[in-house]
N, C-alpha and C positions, 0 to 999 in steps of 0.2 A: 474172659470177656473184656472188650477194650472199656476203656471209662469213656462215661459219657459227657460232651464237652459242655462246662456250662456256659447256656446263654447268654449271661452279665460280659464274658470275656471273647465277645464276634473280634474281627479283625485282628487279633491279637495271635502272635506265635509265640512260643517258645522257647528257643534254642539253647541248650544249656542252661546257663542263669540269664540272657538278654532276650530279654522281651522284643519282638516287631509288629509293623504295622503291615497286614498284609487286606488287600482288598481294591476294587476299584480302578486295577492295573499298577497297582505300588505295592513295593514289599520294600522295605528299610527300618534300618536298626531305630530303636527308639531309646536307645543307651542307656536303657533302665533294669536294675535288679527288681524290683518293686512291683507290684502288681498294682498297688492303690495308680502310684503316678502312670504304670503305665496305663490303665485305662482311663485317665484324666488326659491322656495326651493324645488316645485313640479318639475320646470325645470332639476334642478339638478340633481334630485332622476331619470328624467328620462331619463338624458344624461346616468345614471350608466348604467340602466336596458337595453339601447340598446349598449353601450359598452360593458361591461360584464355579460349582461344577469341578475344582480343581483343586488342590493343595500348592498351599504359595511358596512361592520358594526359597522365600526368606525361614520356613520353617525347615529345610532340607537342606539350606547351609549357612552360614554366617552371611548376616545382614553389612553388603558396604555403608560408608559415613558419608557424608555429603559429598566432602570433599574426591573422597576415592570414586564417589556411582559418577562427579562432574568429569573427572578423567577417561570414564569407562565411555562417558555420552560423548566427548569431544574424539574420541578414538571413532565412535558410531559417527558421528558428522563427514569425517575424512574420507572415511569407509562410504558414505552416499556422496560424496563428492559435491558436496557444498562448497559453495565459493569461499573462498579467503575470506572476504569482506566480513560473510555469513556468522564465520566461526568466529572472528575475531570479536566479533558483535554480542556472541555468544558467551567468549570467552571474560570479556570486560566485567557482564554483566552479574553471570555464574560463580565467576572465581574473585570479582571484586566487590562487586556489592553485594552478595548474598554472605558470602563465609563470613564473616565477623558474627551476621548472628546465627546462621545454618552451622558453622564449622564444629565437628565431634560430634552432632549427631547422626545417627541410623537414618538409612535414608525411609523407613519406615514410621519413624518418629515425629516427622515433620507434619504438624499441624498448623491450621489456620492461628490460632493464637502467635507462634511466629514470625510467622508474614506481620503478623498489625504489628510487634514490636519492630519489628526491619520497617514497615512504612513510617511507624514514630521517630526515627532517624534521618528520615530522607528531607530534604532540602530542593528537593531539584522538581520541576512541573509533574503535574497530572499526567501527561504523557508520556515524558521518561518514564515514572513511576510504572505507568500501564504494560509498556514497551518491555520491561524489565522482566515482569511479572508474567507476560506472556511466553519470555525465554524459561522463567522458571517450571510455568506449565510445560512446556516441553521436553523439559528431564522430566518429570513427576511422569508425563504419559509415557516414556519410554520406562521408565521403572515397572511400571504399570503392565508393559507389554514384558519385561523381563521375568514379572512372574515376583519381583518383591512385593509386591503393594496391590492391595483388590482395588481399591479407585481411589485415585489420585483428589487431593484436599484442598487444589484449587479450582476444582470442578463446579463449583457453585459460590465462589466468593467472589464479591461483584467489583468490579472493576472504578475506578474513582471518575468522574464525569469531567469531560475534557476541558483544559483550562479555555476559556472564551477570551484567548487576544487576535482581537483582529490586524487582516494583512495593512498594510501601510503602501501600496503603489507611491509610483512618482507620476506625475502629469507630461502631458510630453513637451510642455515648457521647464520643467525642473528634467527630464533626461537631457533635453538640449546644453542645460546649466550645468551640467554635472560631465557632457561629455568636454565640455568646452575649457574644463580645470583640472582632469584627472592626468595625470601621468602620460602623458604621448606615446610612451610605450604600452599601455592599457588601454587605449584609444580602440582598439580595434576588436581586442575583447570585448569590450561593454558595450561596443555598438552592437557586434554580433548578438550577445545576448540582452538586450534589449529588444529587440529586433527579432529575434528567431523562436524567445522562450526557452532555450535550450537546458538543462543542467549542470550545472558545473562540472559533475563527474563527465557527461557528455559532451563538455567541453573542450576539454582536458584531452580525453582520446578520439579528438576530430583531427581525421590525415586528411594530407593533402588530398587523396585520393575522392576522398567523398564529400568534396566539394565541386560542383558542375559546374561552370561557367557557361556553359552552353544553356543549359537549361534552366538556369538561374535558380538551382536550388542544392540545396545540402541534404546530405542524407546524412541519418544517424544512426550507424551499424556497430559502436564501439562506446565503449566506457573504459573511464582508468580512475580505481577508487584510489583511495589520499595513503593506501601502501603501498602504490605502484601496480596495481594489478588489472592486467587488461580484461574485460569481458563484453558481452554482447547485453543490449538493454535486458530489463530482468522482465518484461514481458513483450508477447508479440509487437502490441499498439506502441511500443518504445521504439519496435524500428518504423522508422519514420521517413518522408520528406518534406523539408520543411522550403517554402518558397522564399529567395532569397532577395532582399529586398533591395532597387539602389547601391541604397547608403552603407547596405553592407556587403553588396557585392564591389563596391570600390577601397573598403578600407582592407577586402579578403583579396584583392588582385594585390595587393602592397605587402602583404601580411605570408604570401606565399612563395613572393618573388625568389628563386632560386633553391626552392626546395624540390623533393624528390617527393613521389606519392604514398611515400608510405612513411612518410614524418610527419611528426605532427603540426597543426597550421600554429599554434599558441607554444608559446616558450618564456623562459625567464630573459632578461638581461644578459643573464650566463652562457644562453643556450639551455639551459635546465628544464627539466619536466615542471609545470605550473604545479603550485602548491595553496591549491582554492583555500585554504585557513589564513596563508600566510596574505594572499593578496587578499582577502578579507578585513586583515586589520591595516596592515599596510598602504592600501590603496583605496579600497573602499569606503571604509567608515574613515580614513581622515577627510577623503574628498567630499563626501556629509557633512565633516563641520566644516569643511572650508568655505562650503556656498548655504552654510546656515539652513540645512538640512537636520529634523531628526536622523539620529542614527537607528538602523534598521538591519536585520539580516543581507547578507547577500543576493538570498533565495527572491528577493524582493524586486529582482529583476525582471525574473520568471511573471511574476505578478503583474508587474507591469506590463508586459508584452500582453496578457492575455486580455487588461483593460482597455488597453488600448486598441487593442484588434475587436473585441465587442464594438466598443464606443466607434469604432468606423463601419461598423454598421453589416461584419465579415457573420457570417450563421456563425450560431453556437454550437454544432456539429465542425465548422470547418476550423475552428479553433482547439476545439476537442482534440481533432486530430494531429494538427500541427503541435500540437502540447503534448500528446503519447496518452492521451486517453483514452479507454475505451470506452466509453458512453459520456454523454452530456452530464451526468449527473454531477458531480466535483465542479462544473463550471458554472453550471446554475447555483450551488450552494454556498460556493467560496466567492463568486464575483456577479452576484446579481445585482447585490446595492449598491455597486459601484459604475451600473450602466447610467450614461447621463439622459436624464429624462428633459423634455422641453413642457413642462407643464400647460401653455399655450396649444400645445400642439397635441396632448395626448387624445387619444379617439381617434386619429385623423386617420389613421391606417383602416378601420368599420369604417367610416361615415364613406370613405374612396368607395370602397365595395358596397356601401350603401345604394350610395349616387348610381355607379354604375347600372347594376343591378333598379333601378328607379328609373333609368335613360333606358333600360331594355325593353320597360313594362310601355312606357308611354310610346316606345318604337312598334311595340307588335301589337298596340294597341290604332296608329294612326293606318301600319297596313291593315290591317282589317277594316277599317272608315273606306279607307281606296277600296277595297276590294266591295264591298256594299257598296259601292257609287258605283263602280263598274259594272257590277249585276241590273242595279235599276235604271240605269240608261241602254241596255240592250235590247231587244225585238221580245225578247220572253218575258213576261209577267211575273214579277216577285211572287216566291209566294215562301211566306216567314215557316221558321220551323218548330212547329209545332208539341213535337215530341214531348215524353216527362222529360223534366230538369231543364225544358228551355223555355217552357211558357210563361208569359208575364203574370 
């Protein structure tokens, strides 16, 4: 008569002297002689499979270290065909700011207490900070999807609140000032983007081609990030046409003269591909303090165009767009307090539709008087109307 199996020992085999786990669609060695450890192991495997339905897979084979799952994730990036820019982004982040203090541990091990000591080292804004950390969440969720790890530990750790410095515009008496002392050969750069709102990266990869002179407008169908790498704006509302204005349709007839369409309209002195960091300190901020200007980003160009095109009085929709925005929202939050109000003048916009709308009342108010004087002077006999709702 065969023995009968005990209870205490479910999922469990016995092959020889090694113990397995079998059940649930798994069967694997549990590389135990032991009976105690092996049902302390079976336990485990089966607290997983009723918590997340699954056995992780950090249990069925050696857990990578930080370092090793960030090579596994950067090989995953290449493999989905993220942009250069993307990985590099990735790469800085991952491989240089996190490993000093992630570096030797399982990537299983990584707890929120971590992170806070990596944020007690950091120096650099609330937003980098944030930026950083949202790369990190995204190796954790791909661990996560790998089967190391049941839920990722930065799934509920709150993010630090963004630093409050406000944008800095120029006035379009300080652009005038500024184009009037910058480098001649930059002249036509900074018109442009003054003037257009563009990006720098969109700067950078504007050919001759997508510039209209007929139509008086630029279109923005390329980017070249500071690696050299070409690509298309990174969302729809990026391609764009932005209408070209004057002053920078004659610095762009000068600025093209003898090119081909598929060069780029901006170059160095060399002929070289523009290098938005280097004309940044170069060109930019000394031309700040030469006309006793704070010094400010670059990006502060962008800013300015959008001021300035509110403050002329262009919809907030029509500037959205010319910006690469998809909704108003970004424009009203980042440049509303910098629309100029005429305090004399506010209301005036109701009080017009007031009046109007008051010139309407007293208009269908006098034909009706005509029209009553023309009834009581005819051959017929008034006779008033009586009805509910019209009796005195």
């Amino acid at each position: 008569m065969a023995k009968k199996p005990n209870p205490l020992d479910h999922h469990l085999l016995k092959l020889g002297d090694i113990y397995y786990f079998r059940g649930a669609g798994y069967r694997f060695s549990l590389k135990t002689t032991t009976l105690k450890k092996a049902r302390e192991m079976r336990d485990a495997l089966c607290r997983q499979i009723t918590l997340y339905g699954k056995i992780l897979r950090s249990t069925l084979e050696d857990v990578p270290t930080y370092e090793e799952f960030v090579e596994r994730f950067i090989k995953h990036l290449n493999r989905r065909n993220y942009r250069p820019m993307s990985i590099y982004g990735y790469e800085c982040a991952l491989q240089k700011s996190f490993m000093p203090t992630l570096k030797g541990l399982k990537i299983d091990e990584i707890r929120p207490k971590h992170i806070n000591k990596w944020m007690d080292t950091m120096t650099c804004g609330n937003v980098t900070i944030n930026t950083r950390l949202t790369k990190l969440k995204c190796l954790l969720d791909f661990a996560v999807e790998e089967e190391f790890i049941a839920e990722n530990p930065l799934e509920k750790f709150k993010k630090l609140k963004k630093d409050s410095k406000p944008i800095n515009p120029l006035t379009l008496k300080e652009v005038n000032l500024f184009l009037g002392n910058v480098n001649p050969h930059w002249g036509s750069w900074f018109t442009t983007a003054f003037f257009t709102g563009m990006r720098p990266e969109e700067m950078v990869g504007l050919k001759v081609k997508y510039v209209d002179f007929t139509k008086a407008e630029i279109q923005v169908r390329e980017c070249v990030d500071h690696l050299g790498n070409e690509h298309p704006p990174k969302t729809e509302s990026g391609v764009r046409d932005i209408p070209m204005f004057p002053m920078v349709k004659s610095s762009l007839l000068k600025q093209v003269k003898g090119k081909g369409p598929d060069d780029y309209v901006f170059h160095t002195k060399n002929g070289c591909r523009v290098n938005s960091a280097n004309l940044n300190m170069r060109h930019w901020q000394k031309t700040l303090d030469k006309i006793g200007l704070d010094r400010r980003m670059m990006y502060t160009t962008r800013h300015t165009f959008a001021t300035l095109m509110i403050n002329g009085k262009e919809t907030l929709g029509t500037v959205a767009k010319w910006m690469g925005h998809a909704t108003i929202k970004e424009i009203v939050t980042t440049y509303y307090r910098f629309i100029d109000v005429d305090i004399e003048g506010e209301g005036s916009a109701f009080m017009r539709v007031y009046r109007e709308n008051e010139d309407a009342q007293k208009e269908d108010k006098r034909k009706n008087i005509v029209y009553l004087l023309s009834k009581s002077d005819s051959d017929e006999p008034y006779v008033p109307d009586l009805s509910e709702g019209n009796r005195e």
